[in-house]
C-alpha positions as CSV (number, residue, x, y, z in Angstrom):
1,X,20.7,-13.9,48.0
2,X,19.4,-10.9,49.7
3,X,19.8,-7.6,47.9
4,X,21.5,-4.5,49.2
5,X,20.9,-0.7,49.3
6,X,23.0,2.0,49.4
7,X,22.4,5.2,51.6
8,X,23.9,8.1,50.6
9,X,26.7,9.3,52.9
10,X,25.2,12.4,54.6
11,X,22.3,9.7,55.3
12,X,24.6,8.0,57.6
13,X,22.9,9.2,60.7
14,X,20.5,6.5,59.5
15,X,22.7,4.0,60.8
16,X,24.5,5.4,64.0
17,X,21.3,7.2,65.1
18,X,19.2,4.1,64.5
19,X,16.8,5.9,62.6
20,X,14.0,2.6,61.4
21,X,13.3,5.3,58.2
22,X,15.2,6.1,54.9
23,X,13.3,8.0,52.1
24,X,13.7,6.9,48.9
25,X,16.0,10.1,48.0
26,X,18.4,8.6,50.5
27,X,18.8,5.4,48.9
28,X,21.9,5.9,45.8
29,X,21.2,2.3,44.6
30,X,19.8,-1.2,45.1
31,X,22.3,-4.1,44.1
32,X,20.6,-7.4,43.2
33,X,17.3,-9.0,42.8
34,X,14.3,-8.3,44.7
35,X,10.8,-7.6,45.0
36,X,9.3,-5.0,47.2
37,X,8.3,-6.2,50.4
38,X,11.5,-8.5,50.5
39,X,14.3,-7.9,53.1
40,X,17.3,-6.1,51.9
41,X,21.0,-5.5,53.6
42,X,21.5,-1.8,54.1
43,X,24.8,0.0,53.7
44,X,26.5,3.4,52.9
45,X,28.1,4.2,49.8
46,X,31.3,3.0,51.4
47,X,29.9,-0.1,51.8
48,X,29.6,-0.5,56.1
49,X,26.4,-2.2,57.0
50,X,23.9,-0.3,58.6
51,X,21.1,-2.5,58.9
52,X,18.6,-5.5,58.1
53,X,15.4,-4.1,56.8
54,X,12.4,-3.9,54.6
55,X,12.2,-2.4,50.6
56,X,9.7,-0.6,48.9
57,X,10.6,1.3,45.9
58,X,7.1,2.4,45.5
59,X,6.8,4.1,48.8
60,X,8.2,7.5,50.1
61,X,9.5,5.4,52.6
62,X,11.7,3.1,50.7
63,X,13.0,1.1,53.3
64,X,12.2,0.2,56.8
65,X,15.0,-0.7,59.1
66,X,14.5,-3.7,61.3
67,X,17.3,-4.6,63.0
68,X,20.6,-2.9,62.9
69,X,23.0,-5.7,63.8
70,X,24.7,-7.5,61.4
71,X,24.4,-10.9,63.1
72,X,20.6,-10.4,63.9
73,X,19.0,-11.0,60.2
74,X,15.3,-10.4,59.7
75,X,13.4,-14.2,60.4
76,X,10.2,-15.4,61.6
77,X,12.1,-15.9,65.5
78,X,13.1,-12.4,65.3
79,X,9.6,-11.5,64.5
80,X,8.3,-13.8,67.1
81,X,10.4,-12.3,69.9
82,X,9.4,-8.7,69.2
83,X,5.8,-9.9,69.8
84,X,6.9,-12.0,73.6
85,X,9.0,-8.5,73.7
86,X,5.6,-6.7,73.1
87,X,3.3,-8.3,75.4
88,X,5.6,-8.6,78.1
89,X,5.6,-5.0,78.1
90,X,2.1,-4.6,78.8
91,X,1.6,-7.8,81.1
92,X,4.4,-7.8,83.2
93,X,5.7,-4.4,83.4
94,X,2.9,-1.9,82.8
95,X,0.0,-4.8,84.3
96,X,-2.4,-3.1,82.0
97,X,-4.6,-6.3,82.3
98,X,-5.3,-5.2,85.9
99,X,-6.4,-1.9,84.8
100,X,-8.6,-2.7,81.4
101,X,-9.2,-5.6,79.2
102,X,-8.5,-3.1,76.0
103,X,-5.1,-1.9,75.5
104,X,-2.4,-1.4,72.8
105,X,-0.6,-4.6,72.7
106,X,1.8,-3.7,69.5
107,X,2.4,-0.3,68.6
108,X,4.7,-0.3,65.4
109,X,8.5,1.2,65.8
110,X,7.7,1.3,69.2
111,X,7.9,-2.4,69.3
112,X,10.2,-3.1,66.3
113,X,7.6,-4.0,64.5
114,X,7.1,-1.7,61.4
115,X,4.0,0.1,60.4
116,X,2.3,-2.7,62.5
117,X,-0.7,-2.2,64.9
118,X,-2.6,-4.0,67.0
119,X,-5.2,-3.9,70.0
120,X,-7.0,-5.6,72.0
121,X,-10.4,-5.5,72.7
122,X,-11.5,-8.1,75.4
123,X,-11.4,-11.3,73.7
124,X,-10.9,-9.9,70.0
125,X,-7.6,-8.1,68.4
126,X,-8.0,-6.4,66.0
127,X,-4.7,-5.5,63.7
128,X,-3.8,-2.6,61.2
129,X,-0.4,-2.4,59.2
130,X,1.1,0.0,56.8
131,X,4.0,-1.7,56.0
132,X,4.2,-3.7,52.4
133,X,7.4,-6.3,54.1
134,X,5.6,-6.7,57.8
135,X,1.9,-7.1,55.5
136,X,4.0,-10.0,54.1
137,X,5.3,-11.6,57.6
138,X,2.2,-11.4,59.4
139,X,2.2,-15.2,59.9
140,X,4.9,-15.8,62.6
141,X,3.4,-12.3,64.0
142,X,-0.1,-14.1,64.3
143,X,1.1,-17.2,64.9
144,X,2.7,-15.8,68.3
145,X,-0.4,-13.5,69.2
146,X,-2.3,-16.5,68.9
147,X,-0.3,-18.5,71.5
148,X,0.0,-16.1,73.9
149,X,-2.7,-14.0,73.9
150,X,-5.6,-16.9,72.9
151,X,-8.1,-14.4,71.6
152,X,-11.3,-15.7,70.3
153,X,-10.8,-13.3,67.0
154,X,-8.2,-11.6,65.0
155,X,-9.6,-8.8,62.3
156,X,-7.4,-7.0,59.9
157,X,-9.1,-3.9,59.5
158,X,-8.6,-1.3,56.4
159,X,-7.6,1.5,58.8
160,X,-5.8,4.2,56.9
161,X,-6.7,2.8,53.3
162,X,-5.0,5.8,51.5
163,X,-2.1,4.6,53.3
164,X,-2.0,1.2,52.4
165,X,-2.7,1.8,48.7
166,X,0.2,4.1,49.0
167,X,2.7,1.5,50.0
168,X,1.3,-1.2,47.8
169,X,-1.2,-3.3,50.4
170,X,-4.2,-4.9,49.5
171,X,-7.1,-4.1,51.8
172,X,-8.1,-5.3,55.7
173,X,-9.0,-8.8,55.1
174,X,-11.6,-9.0,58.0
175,X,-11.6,-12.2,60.0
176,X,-8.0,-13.9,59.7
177,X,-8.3,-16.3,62.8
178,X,-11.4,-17.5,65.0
179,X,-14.7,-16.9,65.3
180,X,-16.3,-13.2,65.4
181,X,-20.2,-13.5,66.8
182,X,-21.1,-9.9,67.0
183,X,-19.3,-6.5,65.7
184,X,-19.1,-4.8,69.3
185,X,-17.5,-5.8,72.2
186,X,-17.8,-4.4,75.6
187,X,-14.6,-3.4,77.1
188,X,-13.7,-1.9,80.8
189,X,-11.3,0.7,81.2
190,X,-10.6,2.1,84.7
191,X,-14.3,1.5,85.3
192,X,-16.0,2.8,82.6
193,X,-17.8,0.8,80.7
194,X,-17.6,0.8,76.5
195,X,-19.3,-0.9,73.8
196,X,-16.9,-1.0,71.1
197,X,-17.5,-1.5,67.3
198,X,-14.6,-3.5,65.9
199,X,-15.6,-4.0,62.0
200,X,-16.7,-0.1,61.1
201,X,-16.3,2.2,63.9
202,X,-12.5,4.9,63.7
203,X,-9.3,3.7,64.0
204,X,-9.2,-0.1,65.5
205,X,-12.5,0.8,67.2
206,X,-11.6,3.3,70.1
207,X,-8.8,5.8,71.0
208,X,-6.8,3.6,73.0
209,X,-4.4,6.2,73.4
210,X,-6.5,8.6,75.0
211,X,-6.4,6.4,78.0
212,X,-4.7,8.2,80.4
213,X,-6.1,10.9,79.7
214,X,-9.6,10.1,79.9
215,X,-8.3,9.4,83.6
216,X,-6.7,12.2,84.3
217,X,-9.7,14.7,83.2
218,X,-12.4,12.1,85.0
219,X,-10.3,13.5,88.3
220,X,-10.4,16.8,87.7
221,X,-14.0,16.5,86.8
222,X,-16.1,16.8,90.0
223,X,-18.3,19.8,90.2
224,X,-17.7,21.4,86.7
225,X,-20.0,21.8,83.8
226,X,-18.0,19.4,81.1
227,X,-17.5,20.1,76.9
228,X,-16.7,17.2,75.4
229,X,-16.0,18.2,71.5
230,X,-16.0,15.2,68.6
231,X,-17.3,12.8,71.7
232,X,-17.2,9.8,69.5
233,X,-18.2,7.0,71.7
234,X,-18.4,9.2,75.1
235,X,-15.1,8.2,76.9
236,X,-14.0,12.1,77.9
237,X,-17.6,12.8,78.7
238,X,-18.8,9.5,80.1
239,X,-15.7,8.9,82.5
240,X,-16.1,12.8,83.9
241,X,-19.9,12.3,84.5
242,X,-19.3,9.2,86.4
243,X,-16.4,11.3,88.3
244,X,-19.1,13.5,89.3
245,X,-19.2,16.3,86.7
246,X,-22.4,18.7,87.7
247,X,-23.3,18.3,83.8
248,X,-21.7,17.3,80.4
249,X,-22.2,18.2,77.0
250,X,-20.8,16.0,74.0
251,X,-21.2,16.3,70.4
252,X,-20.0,14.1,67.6
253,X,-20.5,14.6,63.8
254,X,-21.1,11.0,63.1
255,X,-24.4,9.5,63.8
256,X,-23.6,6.0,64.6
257,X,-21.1,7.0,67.3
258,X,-23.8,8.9,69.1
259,X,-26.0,5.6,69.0
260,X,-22.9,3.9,70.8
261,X,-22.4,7.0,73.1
262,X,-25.7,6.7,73.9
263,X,-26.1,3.8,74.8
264,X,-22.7,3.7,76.8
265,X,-23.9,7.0,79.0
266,X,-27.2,3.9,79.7
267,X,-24.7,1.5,80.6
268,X,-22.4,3.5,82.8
269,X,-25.9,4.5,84.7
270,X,-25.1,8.8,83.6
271,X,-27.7,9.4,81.0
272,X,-29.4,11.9,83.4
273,X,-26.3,13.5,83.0
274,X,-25.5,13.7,79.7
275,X,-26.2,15.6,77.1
276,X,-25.4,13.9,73.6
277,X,-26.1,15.8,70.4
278,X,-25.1,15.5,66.4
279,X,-23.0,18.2,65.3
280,X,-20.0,19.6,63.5
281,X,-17.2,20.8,65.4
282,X,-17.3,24.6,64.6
283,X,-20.5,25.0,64.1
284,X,-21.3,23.3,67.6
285,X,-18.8,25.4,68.9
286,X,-19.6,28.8,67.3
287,X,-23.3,28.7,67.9
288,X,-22.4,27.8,71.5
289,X,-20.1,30.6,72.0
290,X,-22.1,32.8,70.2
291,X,-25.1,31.6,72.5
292,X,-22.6,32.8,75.6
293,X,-22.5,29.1,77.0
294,X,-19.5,28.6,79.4
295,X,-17.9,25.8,80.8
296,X,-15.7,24.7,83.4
297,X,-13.5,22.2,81.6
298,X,-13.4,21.6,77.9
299,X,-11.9,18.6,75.6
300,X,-10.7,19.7,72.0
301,X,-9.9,16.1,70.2
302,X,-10.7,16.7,66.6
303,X,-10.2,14.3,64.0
304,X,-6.6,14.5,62.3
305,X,-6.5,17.6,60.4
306,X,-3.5,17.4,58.7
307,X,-2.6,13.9,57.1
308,X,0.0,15.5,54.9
309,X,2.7,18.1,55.1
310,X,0.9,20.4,52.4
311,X,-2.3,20.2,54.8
312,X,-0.3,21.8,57.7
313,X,-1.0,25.3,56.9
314,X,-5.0,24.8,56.4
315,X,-4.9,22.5,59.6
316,X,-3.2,25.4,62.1
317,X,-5.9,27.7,60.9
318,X,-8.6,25.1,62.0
319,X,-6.5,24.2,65.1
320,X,-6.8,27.8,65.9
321,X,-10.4,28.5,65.3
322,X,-11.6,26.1,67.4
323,X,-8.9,26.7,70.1
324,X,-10.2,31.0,69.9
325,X,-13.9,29.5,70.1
326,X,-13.3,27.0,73.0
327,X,-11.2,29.5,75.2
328,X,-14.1,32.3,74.8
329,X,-16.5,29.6,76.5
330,X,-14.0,28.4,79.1
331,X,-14.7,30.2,82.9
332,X,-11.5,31.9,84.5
333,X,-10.0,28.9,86.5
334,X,-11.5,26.6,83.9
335,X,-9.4,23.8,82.3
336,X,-8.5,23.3,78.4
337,X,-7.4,20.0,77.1
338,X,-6.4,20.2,73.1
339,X,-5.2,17.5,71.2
340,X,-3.6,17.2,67.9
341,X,-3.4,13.7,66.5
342,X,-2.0,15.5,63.2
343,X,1.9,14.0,62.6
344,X,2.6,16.8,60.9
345,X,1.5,19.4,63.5
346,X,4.4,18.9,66.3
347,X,3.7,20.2,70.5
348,X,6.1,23.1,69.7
349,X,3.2,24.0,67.1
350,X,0.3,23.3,68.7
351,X,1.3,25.2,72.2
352,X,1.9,28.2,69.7
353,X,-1.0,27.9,68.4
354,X,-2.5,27.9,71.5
355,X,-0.4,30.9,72.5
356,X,-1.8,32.9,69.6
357,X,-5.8,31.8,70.3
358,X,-4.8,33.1,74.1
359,X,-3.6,36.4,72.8
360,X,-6.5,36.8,70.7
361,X,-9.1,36.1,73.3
362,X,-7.4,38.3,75.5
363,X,-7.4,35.2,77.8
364,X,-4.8,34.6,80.1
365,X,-3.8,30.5,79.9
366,X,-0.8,28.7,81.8
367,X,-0.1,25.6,80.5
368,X,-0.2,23.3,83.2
369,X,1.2,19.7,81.3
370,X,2.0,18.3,78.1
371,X,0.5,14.8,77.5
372,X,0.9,12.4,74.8
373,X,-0.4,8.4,74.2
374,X,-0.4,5.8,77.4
375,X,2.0,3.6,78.1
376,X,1.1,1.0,75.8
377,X,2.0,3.2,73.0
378,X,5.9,3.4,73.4
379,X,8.1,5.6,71.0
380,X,11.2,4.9,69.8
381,X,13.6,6.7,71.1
382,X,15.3,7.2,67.4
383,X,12.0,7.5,65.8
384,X,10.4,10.5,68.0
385,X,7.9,10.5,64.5
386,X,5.7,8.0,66.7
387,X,4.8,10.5,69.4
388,X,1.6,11.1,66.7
389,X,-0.7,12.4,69.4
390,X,-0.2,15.6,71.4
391,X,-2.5,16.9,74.1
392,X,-2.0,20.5,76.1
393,X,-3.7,20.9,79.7
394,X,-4.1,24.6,80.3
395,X,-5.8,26.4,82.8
396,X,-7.6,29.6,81.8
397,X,-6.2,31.9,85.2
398,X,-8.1,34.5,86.9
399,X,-8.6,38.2,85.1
């Protein structure tokens, strides 16, 4: 017998919005047996159902709305169908295997799959989750990757371990299907080549969601001397010196990620025109601008800075300083492209921010367009929370 929780009244948005979160102040009661993990019915106070989801008493988020029709129950063919659901999305309507053999094939609410991610990388996914009741269904999940997608591998990786020990989940396991010969792979987006580390290297392994925007800065990258701040494996960099960038300079803080970036700038034939080097972010950027080095186009895509909402007003500060320190180094006509990957730090906050580092550089800066994740990274429309990263183009106009 499946148990039931309550939502409190003014919660009901929850259920006509279609809202796949309720926070455990929402929830008035849980009637019945269960475990966490387990799927619950969810109703008001007054008793109408809302939705099929997912408890977990010991979370913030207490429960995780799956499906919000009464006579669509939470089973392993539900499960199974948001994965054909999934990969049809990216093979047949975005054709994202005729463009790269690494993309996001399941991107959590996006895909009705909670707190569930997982990518692809060649012939090897590799899969993250932060959710205590999908962690528990993962079988029909893999079951159905495995048939359609035949990869030679499937790792579940530790990524956000705070997280996971947060909501209850034991760690990655590693290797849960196949075969895994070697810890990179080599993967080919719009033709730049990456070596990939899939058992120790950020996030699943590289910032698929960057994508498109690696693209769009590679065509805008012809002629102009290129900053490429916290490089990690060299995609900004590497894609707009193989555009035909007149230099590029890219920094990362962690040393193994320069050894990857490296030896991708060898691969992609641009060494000669590449600088890599180990560094912070603001001291990379502060002894540059202090040095008066300018460039013509500059990539701000710092690590999150903001992983809870009592980090917000630490991370704006940061957010700012280096936004101040990259605009004093950008040439009038030069182009800006800051990213926030910080949930908690919204567009509307980071184009202020960026406002306010204008003002106090005395710089004049249009913004030119907001950007977010690729395509493979689709939001819910009742869960805008999954639009996680944000990235501003700005050009720095004439005096």
């Amino acid at each position: 017998m499946t148990a039931t929780a309550y939502v409190k009244n003014s919660r009901l948005r929850v259920g006509l919005r279609r809202h796949p979160w309720v926070y455990d102040d929402a929830v008035t009661k849980i009637q019945g047996e269960y475990e966490n993990g387990d799927v619950v019915t969810v109703r008001s106070e007054a008793g109408k159902f809302l939705a099929h989801g997912f408890v977990n008493d010991a979370s913030r988020l207490a429960l995780r709305l799956v499906s919000f029709e009464k006579s669509v129950p939470i089973t392993d063919d539900l499960l199974r169908e948001r994965v054909r659901d999934a990969v049809a999305l990216r093979h047949d309507s975005l054709r994202l295997r005729e463009r790269t053999n690494a993309y996001r094939v399941i991107h959590s609410e996006g895909d009705g799959l909670p707190g569930l991610i997982v990518d692809r990388y060649d012939d090897v996914l590799a899969l993250s989750c932060s959710s205590l009741g999908t962690q528990r269904r993962l079988d029909p999940i893999v079951s159905e990757l495995l048939a359609l997608l035949e990869p030679s591998a499937i790792l579940e990786l530790g990524v956000s371990e705070g997280l996971r020990g947060s909501e209850g989940l034991p760690p990655g396991r590693g290797l849960i299907s196949g075969v895994l010969a070697h810890p990179l792979r080599t993967v080919s987006i719009d033709g730049l080549h990456l070596h990939v580390p899939l058992t120790d290297g950020q996030k699943t392994g590289l910032f698929l969601d960057q994508r498109d925007n690696v693209r769009l800065l590679a065509g805008l990258a012809p002629g102009r001397r290129v900053l490429d701040a916290c490089c990690y494996v060299g995609a900004f960099g590497l894609a707009c010196a193989q555009a035909g960038a007149r230099s590029v300079l890219a920094f990362d803080s962690s040393e193994a990620a320069l050894e990857l970036a490296i030896a991708n700038a060898e691969m992609n034939g641009v060494a000669d025109r590449v600088e890599l080097v180990k560094g912070s972010l603001f001291r990379e950027l502060r002894d540059r601008s202090d040095a008066g080095q300018t460039f013509d186009l500059i990539v701000l895509d710092p690590p999150k800075f903001a992983a809870k909402a009592r980090d917000v007003k630490k991370a704006r500060k940061g957010y700012l300083d280096a936004n101040m320190l990259a605009l004093k180094m950008l040439t009038p006509g030069g182009l800006l492209l800051t990213c926030s990957c910080s949930h908690h730090v919204g567009v509307e906050m980071l184009e202020g921010i960026l406002s306010e580092a204008a003002t106090r550089t005395s710089v004049r800066l249009r913004v030119l367009e907001r950007r977010g994740a690729g395509l493979d990274h689709p939001v819910d429309v009742h869960c805008p929370e999954g639009r996680y990263l944000k990235a501003i183009l700005a050009q720095r106009a004439g005096e």
